[in-house]
N, C-alpha and C positions, 0 to 999 in steps of 0.2 A: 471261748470258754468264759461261762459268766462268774463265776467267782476269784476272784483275785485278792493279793494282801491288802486287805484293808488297812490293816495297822499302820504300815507305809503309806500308804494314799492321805489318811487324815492326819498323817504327821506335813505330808503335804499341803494340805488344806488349811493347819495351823502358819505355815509359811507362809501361803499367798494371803492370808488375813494378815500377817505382819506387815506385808509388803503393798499393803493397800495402797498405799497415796502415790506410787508406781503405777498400778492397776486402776487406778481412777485416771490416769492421762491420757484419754481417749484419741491424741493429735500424736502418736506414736505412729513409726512407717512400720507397716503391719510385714515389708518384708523385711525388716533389720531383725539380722541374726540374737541381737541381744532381747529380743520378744518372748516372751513365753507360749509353745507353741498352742493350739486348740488341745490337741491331745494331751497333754500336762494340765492344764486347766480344768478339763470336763469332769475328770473321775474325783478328784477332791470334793468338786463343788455339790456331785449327785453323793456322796459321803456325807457331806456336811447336811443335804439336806434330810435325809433318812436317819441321820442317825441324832443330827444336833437340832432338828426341826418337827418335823412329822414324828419323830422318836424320842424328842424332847422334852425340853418342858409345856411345849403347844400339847403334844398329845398325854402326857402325865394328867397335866391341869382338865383335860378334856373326860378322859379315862375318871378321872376321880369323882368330878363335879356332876357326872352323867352316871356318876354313883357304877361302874362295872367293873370299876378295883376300889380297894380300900385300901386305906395306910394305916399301918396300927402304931398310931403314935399320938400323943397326948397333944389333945387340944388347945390351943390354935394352931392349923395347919393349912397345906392348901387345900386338901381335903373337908375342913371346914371354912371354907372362901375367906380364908387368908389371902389375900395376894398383894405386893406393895411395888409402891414404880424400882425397888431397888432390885426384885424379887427377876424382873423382867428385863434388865439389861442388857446380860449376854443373848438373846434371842435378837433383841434389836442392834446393840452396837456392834457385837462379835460376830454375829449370825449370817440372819436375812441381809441386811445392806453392807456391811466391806467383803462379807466370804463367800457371799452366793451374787448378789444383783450385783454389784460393781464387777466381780470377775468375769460373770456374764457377760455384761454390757461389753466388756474388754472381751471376751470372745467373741459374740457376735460382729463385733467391728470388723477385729481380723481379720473375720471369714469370710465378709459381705466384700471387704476389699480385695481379697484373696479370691473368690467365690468358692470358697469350701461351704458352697450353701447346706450342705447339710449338718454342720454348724450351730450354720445361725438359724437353722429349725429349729435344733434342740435347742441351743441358748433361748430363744424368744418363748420356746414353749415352756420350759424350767422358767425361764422371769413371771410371766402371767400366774405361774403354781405359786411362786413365792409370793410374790406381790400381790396376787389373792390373801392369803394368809397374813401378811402383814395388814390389810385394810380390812377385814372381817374379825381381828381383834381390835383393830387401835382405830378406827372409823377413817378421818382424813390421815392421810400418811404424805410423806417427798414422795414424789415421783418425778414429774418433768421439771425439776431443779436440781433433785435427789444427790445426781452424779458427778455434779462441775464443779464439783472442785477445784484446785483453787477460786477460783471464778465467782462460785457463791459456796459462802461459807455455812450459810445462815437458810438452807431451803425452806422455801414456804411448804404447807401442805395442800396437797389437792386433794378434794372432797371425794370422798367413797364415790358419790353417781359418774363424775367424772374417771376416776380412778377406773372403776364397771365399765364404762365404754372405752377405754382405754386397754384393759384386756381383749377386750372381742378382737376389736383392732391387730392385736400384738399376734392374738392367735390367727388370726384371718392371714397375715404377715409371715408365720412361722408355716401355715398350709403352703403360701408362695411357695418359698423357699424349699419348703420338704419335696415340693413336685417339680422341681428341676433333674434335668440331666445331671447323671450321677458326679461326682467332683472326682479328680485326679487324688485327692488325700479327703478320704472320707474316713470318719468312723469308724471304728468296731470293737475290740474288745476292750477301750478306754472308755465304751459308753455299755454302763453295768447295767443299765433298766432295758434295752434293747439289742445291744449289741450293732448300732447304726441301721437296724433296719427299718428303714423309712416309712413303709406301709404302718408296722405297725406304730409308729409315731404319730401317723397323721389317725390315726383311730384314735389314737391317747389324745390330741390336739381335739378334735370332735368330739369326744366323752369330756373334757374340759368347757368346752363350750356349753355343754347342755348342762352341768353342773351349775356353774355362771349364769345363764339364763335362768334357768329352775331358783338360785337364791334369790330372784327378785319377785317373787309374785304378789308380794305384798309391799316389796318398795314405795315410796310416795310418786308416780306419776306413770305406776305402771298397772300392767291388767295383767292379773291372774293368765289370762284365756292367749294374749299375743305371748308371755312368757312360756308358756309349756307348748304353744306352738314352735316357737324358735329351739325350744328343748328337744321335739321331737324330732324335727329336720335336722338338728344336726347328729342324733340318738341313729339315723338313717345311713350315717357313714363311720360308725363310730364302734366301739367293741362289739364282735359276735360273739365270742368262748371266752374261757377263763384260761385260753392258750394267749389273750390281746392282754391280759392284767398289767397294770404298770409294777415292774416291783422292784424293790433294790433289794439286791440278794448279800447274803454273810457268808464267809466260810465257817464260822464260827471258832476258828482259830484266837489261842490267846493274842487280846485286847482287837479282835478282828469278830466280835461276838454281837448278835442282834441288840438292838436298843434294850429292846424288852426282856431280854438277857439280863442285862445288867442293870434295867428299871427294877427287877425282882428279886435280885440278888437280896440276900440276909442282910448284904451290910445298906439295901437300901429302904431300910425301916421297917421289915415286917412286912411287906405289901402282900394282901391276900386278895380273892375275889369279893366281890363286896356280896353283902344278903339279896337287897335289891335286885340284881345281875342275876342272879343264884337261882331267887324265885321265882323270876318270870320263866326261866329256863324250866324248874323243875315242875310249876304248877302248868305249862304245856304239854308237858311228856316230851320235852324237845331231844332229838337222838342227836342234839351238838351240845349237850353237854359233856359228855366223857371226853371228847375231844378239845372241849374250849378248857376243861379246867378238870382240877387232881380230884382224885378223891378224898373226904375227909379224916380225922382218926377213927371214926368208929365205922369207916365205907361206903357213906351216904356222901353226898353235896351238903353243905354249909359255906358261908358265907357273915364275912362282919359287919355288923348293925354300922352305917355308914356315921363316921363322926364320936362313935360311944368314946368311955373310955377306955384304954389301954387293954390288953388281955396276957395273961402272964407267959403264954406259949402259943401264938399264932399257927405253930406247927398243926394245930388239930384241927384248921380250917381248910376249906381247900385252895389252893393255890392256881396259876395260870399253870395251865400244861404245854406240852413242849409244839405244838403246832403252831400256837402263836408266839410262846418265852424260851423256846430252845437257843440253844445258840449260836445256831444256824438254819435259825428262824427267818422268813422271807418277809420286809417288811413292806405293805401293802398300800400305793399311792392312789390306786384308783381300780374299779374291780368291774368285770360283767357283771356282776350282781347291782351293783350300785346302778350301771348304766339300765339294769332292766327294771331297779323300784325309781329312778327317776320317771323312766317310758312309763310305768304304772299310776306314778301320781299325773304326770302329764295329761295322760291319759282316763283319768279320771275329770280331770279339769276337763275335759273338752268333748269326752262322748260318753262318759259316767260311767255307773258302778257293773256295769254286764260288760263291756269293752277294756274294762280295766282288770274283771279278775283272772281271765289267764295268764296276763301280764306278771301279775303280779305272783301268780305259784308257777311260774317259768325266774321268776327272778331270789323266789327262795330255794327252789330245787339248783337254782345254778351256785349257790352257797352251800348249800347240801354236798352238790359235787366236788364243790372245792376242799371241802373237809373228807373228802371220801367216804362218807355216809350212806349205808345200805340204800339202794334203792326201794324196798321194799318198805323200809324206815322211814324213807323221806316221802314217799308216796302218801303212806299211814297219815302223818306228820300234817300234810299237807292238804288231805281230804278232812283229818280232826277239826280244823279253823274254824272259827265261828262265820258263820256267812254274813258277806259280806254286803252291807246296807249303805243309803246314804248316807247315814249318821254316825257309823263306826269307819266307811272307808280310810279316811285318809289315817285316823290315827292304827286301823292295824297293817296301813304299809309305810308307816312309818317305826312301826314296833319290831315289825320283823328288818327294817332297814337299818335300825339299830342293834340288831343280832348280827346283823350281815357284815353290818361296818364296825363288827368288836374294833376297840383299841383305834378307829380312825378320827379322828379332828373332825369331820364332817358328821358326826352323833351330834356336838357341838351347835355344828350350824345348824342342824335340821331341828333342836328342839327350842332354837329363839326363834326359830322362823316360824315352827307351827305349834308350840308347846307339848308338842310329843318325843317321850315318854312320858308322862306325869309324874313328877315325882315329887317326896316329900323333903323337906329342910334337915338337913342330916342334924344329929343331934350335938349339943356344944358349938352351935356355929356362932362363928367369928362376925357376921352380918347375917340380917331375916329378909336374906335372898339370894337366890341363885345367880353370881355375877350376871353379867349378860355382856361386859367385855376386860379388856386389861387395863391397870392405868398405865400411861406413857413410861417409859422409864426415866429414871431418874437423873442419871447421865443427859440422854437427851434434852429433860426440859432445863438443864445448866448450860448447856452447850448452842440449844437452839431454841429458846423462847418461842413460842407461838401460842394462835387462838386458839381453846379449847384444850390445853393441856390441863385443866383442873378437871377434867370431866372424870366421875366418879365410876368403880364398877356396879353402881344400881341405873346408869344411863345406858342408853342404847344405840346400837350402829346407826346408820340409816337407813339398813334394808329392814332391820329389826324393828318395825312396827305392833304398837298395842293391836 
């Protein structure tokens, strides 16, 4: 059964982040009963990261700046690229590295010496998620020092390219492991995104990869053309249906309620759908809007001028509706959809605009399906599109990839990567430009000095090229 208390789990989750500098002594005998077993570790950690990561302020800041929620709150916000290193420290200190990577790392061990290998599948495939995520906002981040604590107090960072080949690796590592004979203590309803089952794991590990490959195509010593090749080989073992989605499920039980639950809630500023988000939707004729978002007071769609000022009753706009903000809303790490507008850009890259457009309306209709949209609609819908040329491809399957991927972190990456969607400087901004990463946190650069901690959010990752 894939739902479970969550309330409990993250009250859990709040413990093992207490008990980090425990959870960082990697020279622990994996069978001493005083261990914390795999199964007590996993469910907190997949909690922490759906709810306090992907459903955080990663995905808030993403949602906002990608203009497809507004905050109706007076300016400066992070809505008008507010962001400050003080703004971002529970995501780095609380977060990603003592709640999720260290307890990892502390599973993975156990398991590998235990051979609970299916374990250390999921742990190495959860670290590569996260640790993506950390090096795609903060450029060089710890990693091979990151965890040795006492040992080294003071990690160095390793460079994003580094970091990038580092993942491949981990996930290359985590296919091992997932394709062993099955383990005596495996898995199952302590692992909320699958339930322990391994096929569909190594699909998520493959749709991981071609993610990771695809952000590099403009990297500095990379090609376009071996990039979306490498995307498509591994696009070839990787999600078929929207039955492989990675997702972490809510009961929606009180304080057990979706991220976006409670990102929406009244008391959390007004948040409505933004204008921007609103209009591309309605000047398509798109049949996901009734489902992505409320209708407004007078029973049309509206949406808030991104950044305005304040509005005395946000009530009369429309709001997120309940398939993505209910509160037993399914929060979404990685989709069929996604994997089939990667295969479409790939795919463009390598055999052009005739080869990539069934791709590419196979991979909105499979969004269509996930929203349960008439067929009949989505067909309509889908025959409407402007045809597709050299010159508009990429940006319109990047436009509908940003329909596809409402509310994911990865709108984010895909618009420093290729500048799609186009959008305008919300108004009352706080800076005259769209971040393009975070500053370090503040904590961190007291604690652990290093190069390029002054780097500014008008500076860019390294995959992030002009």
């Amino acid at each position: 059964m894939r739902k479970r208390n969550i309330a409990i789990i993250l009250l859990s989750a709040l413990a093992l982040g207490s008990g980090c500098k425990k959870f960082l002594d990697v020279n622990d005998d994996p069978n001493n009963p005083l261990e914390v077993s795999e199964k007590l570790i996993l469910p907190p950690v997949e909690v922490t990261i759906g709810t306090q990561v992907v459903g955080g302020f990663n995905g808030s800041s993403a949602a906002y700046w990608m203009q497809q929620l507004s905050q109706n709150q007076p300016a400066p916000d992070m809505e008008s690229y507010r962001i400050l290193s003080s703004d971002v420290d529970n995501t780095w200190t609380f977060y990603i590295y003592p709640n999720i990577l260290a307890n990892l790392q502390k599973m993975i061990n156990q398991a590998t010496a235990a051979k609970h290998y299916e374990y250390a599948a999921i742990g190495k495939t959860l670290y590569a998620f996260n640790l993506a995520i950390a090096t795609d906002i903060w450029n060089n981040v710890p990693y091979t020092d990151a965890l040795k604590v006492p040992a080294i107090m003071r990690p160095k960072y390793d460079s994003q390219e580094s970091v990038y080949i580092n993942l491949q690796g981990m996930l290359d590592s985590a296919l091992y492991f997932a394709s062993q004979p099955a383990s005596k203590i495996a898995p199952g309803g302590d692992d909320y995104i699958y339930q322990g089952d391994m096929d569909k794991w190594k699909k998520f590990i493959y749709m991981l990869k071609a993610r990771f490959y695809l952000r590099l195509t403009k990297a500095p010593g990379r090609t376009a053309a071996l990039q979306a090749d490498s995307a498509l080989t591994a696009l070839a073992k990787g999600f078929v249906g929207n039955e492989d989605n990675a997702v972490m499920p809510y009961p929606g039980t009180a304080q057990a309620e979706s991220p976006w639950y409670q990102n929406t809630l009244p008391g959390a500023g007004g948040v409505v759908m933004s204008k921007t988000f609103i209009d591309f939707l309605k000047n398509n004729n798109d049949p996901r809007l009734p489902v992505i978002a409320t209708k407004d007071a007078s029973g049309g769609y509206s949406g808030r001028v991104p950044g305005a000022n304040t509005i005395p009753n946000p009530n009369v706009l429309s709001k997120l509706n309940t398939f993505y903000g209910g509160a037993a809303s399914p929060l979404f790490l990685a989709t069929y959809s996604e994997a089939l507008f990667i295969k479409a850009e790939a795919t463009l890259i390598k055999q052009g605009v005739p080869a990539a457009v069934p791709v590419f309306a196979a991979a909105v209709n499979s969004h269509m399906s996930l929203l349960k949209v008439d067929g009949t609609a989505a067909a309509a819908y889908i025959a409407a599109r402007v045809p597709m040329t050299a010159a508009n491809a990429l940006e319109q399957i990047i436009y509908e990839k940003y329909v596809a991927g409402f509310l994911s972190i990865e709108t984010y990456n895909d618009w420093r990567r290729t500048g799609y969607p186009k959008l305008q400087l919300v108004q009352n901004a706080y800076v005259n430009y769209i971040p393009r990463r975070w500053p370090y946190p503040s904590n961190e650069i007291l604690a652990n000095p290093q190069p390029g901690q002054n780097a500014s959010t008008a500076d860019r990752v390294w995959w992030d090229t002009k």
